[in-house]
KENU-181683 format. One record per residue (C-alpha): chain; y, x negated, z. Coordinates in nm, 2 decimals. Layout:
unit, north, east, up
A, Y, X, Z
...
//
This chain:
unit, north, east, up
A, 3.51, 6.94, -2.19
A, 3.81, 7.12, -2.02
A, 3.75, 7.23, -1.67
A, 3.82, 7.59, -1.63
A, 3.93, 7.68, -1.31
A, 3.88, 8.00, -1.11
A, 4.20, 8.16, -1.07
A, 4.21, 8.35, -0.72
A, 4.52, 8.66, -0.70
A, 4.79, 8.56, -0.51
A, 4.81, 8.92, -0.43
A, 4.50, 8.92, -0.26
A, 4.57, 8.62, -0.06
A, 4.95, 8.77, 0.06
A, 4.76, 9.10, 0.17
A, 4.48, 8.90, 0.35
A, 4.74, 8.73, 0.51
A, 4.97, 9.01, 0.60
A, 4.73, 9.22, 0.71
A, 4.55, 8.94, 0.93
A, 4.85, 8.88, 1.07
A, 4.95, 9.26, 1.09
A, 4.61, 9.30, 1.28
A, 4.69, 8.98, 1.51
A, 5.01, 9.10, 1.61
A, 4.87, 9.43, 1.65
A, 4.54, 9.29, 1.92
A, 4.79, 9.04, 2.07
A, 5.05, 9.35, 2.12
A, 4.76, 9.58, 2.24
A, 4.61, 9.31, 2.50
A, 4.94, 9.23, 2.65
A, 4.99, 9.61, 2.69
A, 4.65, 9.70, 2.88
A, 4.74, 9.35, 3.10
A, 5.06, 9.50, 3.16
A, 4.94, 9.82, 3.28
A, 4.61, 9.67, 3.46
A, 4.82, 9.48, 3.64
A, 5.12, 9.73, 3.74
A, 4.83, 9.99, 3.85
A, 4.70, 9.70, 4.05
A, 5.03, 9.62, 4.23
A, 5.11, 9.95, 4.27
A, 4.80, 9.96, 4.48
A, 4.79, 9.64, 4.65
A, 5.15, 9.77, 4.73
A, 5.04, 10.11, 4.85
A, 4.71, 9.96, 5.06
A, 4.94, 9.69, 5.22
A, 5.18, 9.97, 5.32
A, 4.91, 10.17, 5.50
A, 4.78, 9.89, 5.67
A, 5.10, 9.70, 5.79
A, 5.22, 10.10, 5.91
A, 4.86, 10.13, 6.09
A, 4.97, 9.76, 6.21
A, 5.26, 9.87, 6.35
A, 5.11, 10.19, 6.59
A, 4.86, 9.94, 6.67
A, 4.88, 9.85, 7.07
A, 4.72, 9.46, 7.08
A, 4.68, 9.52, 7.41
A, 4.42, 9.84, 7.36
A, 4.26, 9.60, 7.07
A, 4.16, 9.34, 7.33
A, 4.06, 9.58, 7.60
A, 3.84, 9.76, 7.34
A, 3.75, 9.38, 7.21
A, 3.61, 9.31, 7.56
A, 3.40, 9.58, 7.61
A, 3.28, 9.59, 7.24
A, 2.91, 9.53, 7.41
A, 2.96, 9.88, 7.64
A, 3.10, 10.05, 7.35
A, 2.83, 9.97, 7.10
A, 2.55, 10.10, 7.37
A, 2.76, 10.43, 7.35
A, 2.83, 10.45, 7.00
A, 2.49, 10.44, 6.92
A, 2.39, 10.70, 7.14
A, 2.67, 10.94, 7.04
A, 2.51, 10.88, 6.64
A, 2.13, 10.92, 6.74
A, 2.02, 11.30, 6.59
A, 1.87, 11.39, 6.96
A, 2.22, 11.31, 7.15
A, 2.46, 11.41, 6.89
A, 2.70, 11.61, 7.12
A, 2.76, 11.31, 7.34
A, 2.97, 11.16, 7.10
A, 3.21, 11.46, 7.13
A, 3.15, 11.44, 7.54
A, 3.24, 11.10, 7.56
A, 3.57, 11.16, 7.77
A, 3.40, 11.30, 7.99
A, 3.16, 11.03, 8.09
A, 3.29, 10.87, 8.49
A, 2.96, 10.72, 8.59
A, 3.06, 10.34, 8.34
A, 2.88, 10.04, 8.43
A, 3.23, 9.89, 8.43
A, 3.59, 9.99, 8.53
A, 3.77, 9.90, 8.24
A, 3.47, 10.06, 8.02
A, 3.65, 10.44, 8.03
A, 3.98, 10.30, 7.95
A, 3.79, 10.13, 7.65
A, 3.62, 10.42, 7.56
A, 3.97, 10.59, 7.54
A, 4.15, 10.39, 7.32
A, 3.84, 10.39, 7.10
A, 3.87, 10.78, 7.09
A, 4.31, 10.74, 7.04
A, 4.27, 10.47, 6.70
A, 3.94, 10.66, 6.57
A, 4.15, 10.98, 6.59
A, 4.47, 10.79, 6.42
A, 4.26, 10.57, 6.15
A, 4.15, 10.93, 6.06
A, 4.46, 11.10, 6.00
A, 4.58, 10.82, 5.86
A, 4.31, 10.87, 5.59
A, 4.39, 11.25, 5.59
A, 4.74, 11.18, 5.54
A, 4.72, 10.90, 5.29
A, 4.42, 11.07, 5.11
A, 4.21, 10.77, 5.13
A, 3.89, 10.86, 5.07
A, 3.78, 10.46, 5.17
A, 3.71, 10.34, 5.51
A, 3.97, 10.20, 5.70
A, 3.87, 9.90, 5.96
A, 3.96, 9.69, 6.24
A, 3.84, 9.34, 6.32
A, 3.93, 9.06, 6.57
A, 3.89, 8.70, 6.47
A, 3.61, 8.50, 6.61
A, 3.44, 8.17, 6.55
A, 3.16, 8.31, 6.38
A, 3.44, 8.53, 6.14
A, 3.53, 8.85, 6.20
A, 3.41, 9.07, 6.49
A, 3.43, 9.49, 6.38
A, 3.60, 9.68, 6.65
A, 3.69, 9.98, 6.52
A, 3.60, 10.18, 6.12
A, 3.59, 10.50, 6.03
A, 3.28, 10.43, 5.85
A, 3.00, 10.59, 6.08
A, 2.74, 10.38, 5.94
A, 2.93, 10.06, 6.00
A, 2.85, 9.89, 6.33
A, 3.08, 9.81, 6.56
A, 3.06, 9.41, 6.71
A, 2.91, 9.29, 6.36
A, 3.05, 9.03, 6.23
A, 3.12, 8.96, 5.91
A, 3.27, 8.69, 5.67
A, 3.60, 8.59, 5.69
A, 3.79, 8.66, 5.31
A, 4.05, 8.44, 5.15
A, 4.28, 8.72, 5.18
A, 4.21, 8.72, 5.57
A, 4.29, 8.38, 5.62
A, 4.61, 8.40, 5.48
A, 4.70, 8.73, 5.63
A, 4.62, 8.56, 5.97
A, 4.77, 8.21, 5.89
A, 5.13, 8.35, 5.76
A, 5.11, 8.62, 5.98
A, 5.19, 8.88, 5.67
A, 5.00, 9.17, 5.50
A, 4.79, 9.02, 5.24
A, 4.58, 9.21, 4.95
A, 4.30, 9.18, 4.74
A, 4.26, 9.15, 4.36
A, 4.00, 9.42, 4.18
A, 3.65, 9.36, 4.27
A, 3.33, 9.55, 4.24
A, 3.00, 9.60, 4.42
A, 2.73, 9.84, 4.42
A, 2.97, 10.12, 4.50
A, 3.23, 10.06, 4.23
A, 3.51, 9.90, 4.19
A, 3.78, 9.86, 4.52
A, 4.08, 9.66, 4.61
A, 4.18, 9.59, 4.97
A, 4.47, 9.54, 5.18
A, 4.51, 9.33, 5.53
A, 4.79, 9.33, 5.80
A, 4.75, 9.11, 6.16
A, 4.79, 9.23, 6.46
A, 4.85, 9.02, 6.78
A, 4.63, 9.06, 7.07
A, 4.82, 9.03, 7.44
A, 5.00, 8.70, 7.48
A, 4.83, 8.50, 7.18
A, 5.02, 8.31, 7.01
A, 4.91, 8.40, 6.68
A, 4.76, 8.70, 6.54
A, 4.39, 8.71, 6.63
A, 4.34, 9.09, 6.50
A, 4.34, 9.23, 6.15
A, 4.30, 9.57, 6.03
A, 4.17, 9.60, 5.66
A, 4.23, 9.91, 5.45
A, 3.96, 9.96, 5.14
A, 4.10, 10.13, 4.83
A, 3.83, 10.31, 4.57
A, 3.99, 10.28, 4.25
A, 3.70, 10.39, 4.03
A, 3.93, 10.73, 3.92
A, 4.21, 10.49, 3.88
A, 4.01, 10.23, 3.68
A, 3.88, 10.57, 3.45
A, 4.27, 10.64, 3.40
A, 4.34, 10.32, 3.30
A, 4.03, 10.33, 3.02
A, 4.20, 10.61, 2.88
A, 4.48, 10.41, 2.86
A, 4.34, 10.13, 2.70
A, 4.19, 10.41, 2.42
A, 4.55, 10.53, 2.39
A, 4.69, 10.18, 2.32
A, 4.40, 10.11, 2.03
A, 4.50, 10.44, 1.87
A, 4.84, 10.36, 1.87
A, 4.80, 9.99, 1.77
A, 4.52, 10.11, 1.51
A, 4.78, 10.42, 1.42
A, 5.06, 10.17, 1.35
A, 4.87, 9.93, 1.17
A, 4.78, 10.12, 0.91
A, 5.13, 10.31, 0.86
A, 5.27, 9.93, 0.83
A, 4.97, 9.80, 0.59
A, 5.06, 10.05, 0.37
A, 5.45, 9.99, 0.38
A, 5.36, 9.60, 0.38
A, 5.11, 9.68, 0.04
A, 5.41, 9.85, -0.11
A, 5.62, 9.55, -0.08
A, 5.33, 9.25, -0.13
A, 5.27, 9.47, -0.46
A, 5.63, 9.49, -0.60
A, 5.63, 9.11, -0.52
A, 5.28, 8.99, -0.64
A, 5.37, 9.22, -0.99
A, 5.68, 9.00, -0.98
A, 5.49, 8.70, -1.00
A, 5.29, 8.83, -1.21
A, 5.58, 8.87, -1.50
A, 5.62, 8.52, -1.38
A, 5.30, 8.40, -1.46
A, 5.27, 8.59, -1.81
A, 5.61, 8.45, -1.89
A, 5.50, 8.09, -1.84
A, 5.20, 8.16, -1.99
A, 5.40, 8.26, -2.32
A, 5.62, 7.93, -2.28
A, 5.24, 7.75, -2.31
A, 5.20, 7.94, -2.58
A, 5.49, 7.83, -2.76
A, 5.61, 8.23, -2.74
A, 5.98, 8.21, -2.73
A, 6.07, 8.56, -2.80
A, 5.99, 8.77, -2.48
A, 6.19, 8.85, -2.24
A, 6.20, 8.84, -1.89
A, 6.33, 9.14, -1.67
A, 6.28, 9.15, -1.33
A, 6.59, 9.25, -1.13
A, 6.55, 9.12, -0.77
A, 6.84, 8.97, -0.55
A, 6.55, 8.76, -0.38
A, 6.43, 8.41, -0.46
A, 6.16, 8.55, -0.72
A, 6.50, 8.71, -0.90
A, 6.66, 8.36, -0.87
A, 6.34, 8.17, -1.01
A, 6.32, 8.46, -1.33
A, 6.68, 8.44, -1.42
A, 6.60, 8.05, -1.46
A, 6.29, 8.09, -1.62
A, 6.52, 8.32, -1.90
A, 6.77, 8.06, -1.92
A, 6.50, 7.81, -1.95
A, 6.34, 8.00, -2.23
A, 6.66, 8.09, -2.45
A, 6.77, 7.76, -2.40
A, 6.43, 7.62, -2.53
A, 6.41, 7.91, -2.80
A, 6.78, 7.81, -2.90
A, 6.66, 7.42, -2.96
A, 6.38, 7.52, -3.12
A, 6.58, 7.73, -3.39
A, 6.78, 7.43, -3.43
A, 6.52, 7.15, -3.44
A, 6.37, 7.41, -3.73
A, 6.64, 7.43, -3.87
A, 6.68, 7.00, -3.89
A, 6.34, 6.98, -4.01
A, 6.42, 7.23, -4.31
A, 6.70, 7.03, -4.35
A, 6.52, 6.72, -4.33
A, 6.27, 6.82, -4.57
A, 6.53, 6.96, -4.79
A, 6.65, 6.61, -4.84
A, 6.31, 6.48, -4.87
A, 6.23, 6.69, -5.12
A, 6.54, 6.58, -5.31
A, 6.45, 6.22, -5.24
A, 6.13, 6.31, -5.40
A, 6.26, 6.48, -5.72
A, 6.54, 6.19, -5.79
A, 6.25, 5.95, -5.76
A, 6.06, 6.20, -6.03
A, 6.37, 6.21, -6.26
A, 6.36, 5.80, -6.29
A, 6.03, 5.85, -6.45
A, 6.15, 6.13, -6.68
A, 6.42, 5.92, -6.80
A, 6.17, 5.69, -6.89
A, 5.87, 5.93, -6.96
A, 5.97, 6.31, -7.06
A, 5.65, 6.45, -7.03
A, 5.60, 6.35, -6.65
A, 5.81, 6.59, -6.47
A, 5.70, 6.95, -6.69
A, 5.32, 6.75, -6.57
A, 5.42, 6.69, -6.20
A, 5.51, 7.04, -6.15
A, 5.25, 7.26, -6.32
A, 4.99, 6.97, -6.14
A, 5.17, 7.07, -5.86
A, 5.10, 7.41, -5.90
A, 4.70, 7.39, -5.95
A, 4.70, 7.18, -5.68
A, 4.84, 7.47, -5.41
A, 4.59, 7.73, -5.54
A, 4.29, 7.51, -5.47
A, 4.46, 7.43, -5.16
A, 4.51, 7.83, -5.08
A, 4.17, 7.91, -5.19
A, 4.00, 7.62, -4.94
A, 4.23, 7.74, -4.66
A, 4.42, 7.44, -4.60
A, 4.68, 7.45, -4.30
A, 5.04, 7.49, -4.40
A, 5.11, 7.12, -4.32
A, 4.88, 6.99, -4.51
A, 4.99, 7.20, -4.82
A, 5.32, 7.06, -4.75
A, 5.20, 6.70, -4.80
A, 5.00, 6.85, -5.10
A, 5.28, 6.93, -5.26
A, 5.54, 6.61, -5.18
A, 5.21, 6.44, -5.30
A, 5.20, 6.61, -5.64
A, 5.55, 6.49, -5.72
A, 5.50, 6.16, -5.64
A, 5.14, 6.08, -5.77
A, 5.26, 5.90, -6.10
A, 5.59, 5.74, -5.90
A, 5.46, 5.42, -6.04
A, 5.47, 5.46, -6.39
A, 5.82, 5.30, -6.31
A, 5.67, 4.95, -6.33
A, 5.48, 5.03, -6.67
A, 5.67, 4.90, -6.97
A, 5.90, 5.19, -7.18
A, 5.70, 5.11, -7.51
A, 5.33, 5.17, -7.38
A, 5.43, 5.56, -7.35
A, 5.54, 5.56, -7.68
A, 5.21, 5.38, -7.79
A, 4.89, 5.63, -7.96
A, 4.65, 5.31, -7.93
A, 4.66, 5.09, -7.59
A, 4.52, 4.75, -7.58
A, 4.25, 4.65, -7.28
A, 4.56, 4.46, -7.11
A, 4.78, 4.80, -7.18
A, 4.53, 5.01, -7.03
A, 4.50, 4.79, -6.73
A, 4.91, 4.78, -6.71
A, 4.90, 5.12, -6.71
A, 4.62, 5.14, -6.46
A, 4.83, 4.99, -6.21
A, 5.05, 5.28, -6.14
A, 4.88, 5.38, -5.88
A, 4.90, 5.07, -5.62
A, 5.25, 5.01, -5.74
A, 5.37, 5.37, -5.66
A, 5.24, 5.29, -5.30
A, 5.39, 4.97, -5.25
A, 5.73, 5.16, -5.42
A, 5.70, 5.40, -5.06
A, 5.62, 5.13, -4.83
A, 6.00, 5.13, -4.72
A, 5.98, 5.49, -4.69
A, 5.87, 5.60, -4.35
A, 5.87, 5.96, -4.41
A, 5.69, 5.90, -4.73
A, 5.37, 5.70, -4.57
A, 5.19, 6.04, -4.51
A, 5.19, 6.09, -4.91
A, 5.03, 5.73, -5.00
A, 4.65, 5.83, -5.00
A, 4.72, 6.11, -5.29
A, 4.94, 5.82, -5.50
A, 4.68, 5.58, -5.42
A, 4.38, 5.72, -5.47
A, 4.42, 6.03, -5.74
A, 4.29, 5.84, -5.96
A, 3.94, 5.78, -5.81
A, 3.64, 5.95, -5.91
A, 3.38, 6.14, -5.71
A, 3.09, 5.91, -5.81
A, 3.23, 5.62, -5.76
A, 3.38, 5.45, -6.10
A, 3.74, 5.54, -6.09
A, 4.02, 5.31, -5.97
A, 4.23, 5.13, -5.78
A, 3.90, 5.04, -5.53
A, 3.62, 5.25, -5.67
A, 3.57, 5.50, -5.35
A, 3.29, 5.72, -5.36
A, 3.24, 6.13, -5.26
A, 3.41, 6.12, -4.91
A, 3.52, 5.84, -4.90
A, 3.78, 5.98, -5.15
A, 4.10, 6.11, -4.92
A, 4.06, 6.51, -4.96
A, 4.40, 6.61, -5.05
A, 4.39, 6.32, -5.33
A, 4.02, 6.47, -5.47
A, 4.26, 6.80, -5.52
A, 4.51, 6.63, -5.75
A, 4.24, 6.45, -5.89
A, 4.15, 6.79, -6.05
A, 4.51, 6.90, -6.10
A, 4.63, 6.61, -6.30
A, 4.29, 6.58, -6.51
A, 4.35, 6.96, -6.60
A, 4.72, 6.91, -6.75
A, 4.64, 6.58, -6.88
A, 4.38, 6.73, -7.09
A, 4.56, 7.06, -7.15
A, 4.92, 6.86, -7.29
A, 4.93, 6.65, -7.58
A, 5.02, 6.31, -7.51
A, 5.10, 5.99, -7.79
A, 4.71, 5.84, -7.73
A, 4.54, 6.15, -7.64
A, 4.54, 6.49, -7.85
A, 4.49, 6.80, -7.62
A, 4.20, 7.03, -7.60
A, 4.21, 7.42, -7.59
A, 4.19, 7.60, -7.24
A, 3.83, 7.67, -7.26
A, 3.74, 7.33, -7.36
A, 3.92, 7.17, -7.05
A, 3.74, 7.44, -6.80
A, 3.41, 7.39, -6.98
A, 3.47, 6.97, -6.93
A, 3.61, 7.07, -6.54
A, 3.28, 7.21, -6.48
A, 3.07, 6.92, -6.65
A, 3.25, 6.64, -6.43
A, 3.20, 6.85, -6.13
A, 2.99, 6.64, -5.90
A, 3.07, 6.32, -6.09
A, 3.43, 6.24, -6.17
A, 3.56, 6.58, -5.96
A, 3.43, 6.67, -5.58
A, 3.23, 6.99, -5.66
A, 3.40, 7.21, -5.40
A, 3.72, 7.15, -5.51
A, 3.61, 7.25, -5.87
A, 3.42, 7.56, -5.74
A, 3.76, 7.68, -5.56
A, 3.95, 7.54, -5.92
A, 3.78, 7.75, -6.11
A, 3.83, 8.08, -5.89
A, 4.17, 8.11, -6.08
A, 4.07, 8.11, -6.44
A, 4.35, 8.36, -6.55
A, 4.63, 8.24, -6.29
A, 4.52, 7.88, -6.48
A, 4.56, 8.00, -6.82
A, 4.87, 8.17, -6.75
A, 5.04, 7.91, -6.60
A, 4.89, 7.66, -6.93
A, 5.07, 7.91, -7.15
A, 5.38, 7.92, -7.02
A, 5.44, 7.59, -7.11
A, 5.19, 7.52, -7.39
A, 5.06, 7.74, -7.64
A, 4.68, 7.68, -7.55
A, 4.46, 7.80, -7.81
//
């Protein structure tokens, strides 16, 4: 059994793969779009944080950093006095304090008040909301000094960052990627400061960036960019539809086209104009098919020829047997004529018809080996009868050279057997019997008995349908008399016209 395949649309599969690939391009496009502006936000404020601090840097005495560094212990005593509730004004009197523990404590206290006073207005001025801090490297990490965060301690110490080290190592202002902790989202910028005569800078001040507003911005962004990207991949699925369609309904005409070149369907035409390969491949196709539709007219046109001069092959072989047997040709063709309306009426194919017909002619072709005399003969002897008998093998050893004749050698062969077995030249039985020779069969038996011949008086019209009908089942193959008999008057009319049938 043939395996039917599922057929899938090829205009399904060049949308899916336009549109996956629109929709690719489209994400792809989109992501490299929010990393682009994620990152220029984030440069632009690692730029702007790195700025404040180097600039802080810069009005930063190392010198005051290191006396504030070594009184850090005196300092932390007073800051935490100045920030308990009870003594809250003494953080506003602290210039006023003489009475230190230690000389340089004042001065310390001093240059705490200057850079607290100038990390603020920097903050003011910059509009950092963050805090802004100051710490000097120690072995344990870094040491807090100064921060405009009151609730930061001064002298804690705290881990030393990546971003630290190399600020201190390359002695340049260093920043932070993005992070987050519990109070959103911040990125942070470092710049070293030299304390005294060190070598190297031992001091760095950090400056903390909020960028939760800026992060919120760039959300909004990101929505923008989706729209857009959603926006423009629809506007070009529909264009790109318009074009997949023209192209699948293309290949479409393509496919119906080669479907009627399957289907042996010459005549239509194909018409798609296109200046593209699919234009190319259907101006081929329409050479392909007039060019095959132009042999075909001619091999047609051969085999009419070719059957034309097989015909006449056939008829000069039936006019040797007239010359010797008059009757013969008036019997081929009215046995030839029975024999296509039982054909028509059983609903053979036009072939087969065909071969009917060359088969009518040629059914007595060998009556050329029977002897002139036994024609003219009203009584046959046994060895006459079985002389005459003969015709039929010897008309198909008479086509044996004849290849286009072979397809004819069952009706000259076996016309002559009988449906029950007991005719000749092998004695076949029912269907056994080659069909289109079980139709001449009848035919012949018809005009034999209809004609007058030198042995054999005829028999009126009636009689020979009434003996038809008898032998049906017996001599004759039943459904080929039941279809014989349909055309009683088409019969009797085509009798008459040759014999006056009484």
């Amino acid at each position: 059994m043939k395996r039917i395949l599922k057929r899938r649309s090829i205009k399904i599969e060049i949308l899916g793969i336009v549109f996956l690939s629109l929709f690719l391009i489209t994400a792809i496009l989109g992501y490299f779009s929010f990393q682009f502006s994620k990152n220029r936000l984030v440069s632009m404020l690692a730029d702007k944080s790195m700025a404040i601090a180097a600039t802080v840097a810069d009005f930063v005495n190392g010198d005051d950093l290191l006396m504030i560094k070594n009184n850090i212990e005196g300092l932390k005593e007073r800051r935490q006095a100045a920030l308990a509730p009870a003594v809250s004004p003494a953080y506003e009197k602290m210039t006023e304090m003489q009475n230190a523990p230690s000389e340089t404590l004042i001065p310390a206290m001093k240059m705490y008040l200057k850079y607290m006073n100038l990390l603020s207005e920097v903050k003011k001025v910059t509009n950092i909301e963050s805090p802004i801090n100051i710490y000097t490297k120690d072995r344990k990490g870094l040491v807090l000094l100064l921060s405009t965060e009151k609730a930061l301690s001064i002298g804690a110490v705290y881990q030393m960052r990546p971003e630290t080290e190399r600020a201190l190592r390359d002695n340049a202002p260093q920043a932070s990627g993005i992070y987050k902790d519990k109070d959103g989202v911040w990125i942070s910028a470092f710049a070293p400061i030299t304390l005294g005569l060190a070598q190297a800078p031992e001091a760095i001040i950090e400056v903390d960036n909020k960028i939760d507003l800026y992060f919120g911005m760039l959300r909004k962004e990101l929505a923008t960019i989706i729209f857009i990207c959603l926006a423009g991949l629809a506007v070009i699925s529909a264009i790109g539809y318009q074009f997949v369609d023209k192209l699948a309904g293309a290949i479409k005409k393509l496919d119906v086209m080669a479907g009627n070149i399957e289907m042996e369907n010459y005549n239509v035409k194909i018409e798609i104009k296109s200046g593209d390969e699919i234009g190319h491949l259907a101006e081929t196709f329409e050479k392909l098919r007039l060019s095959i539709r132009n042999k075909i007219d001619e091999l047609r046109l051969s085999l009419v020829q070719e059957k034309k001069a097989h015909l006449e092959s056939i008829i000069a072989l039936t006019n040797a047997i007239e010359v010797r047997d008059p009757y013969t040709r008036q019997h081929l063709y009215r046995v030839e004529r029975y024999a296509i309306l039982i054909a028509k009426t059983m609903k053979l194919p036009r072939n087969q018809i065909e071969l009917l017909r060359y088969g009518c002619y040629l059914h007595d072709i060998g009556k050329l080996y029977v002897d002139d005399s036994i024609f003219k003969k009203s009584n046959l002897s046994e060895i006459e009868i079985d002389t005459f008998k003969q015709h039929a093998q010897n008309g198909a050893k008479i086509i044996e050279g004849i290849p286009f004749l072979q397809k004819m050698k069952d009706v000259i062969l076996y016309h002559q057997e009988k449906y029950d077995g007991t005719g000749y030249p092998e004695g076949l039985k029912g269907n056994a019997i080659p069909f289109l020779a079980r139709i001449v069969c009848v035919a012949d038996s018809f005009d034999a008995m209809t004609t007058d011949r030198p042995y054999k008086p005829k028999v009126s019209f009636k009689e020979a349908i009434a003996i038809i009908e008898k032998a049906s089942g017996t001599q004759f193959d039943p459904e080929v008399v039941k279809a014989f008999l349909k055309h009683k008057n088409t019969l009797e009319n085509i009798a008459k016209k040759h014999f006056k049938i009484t």
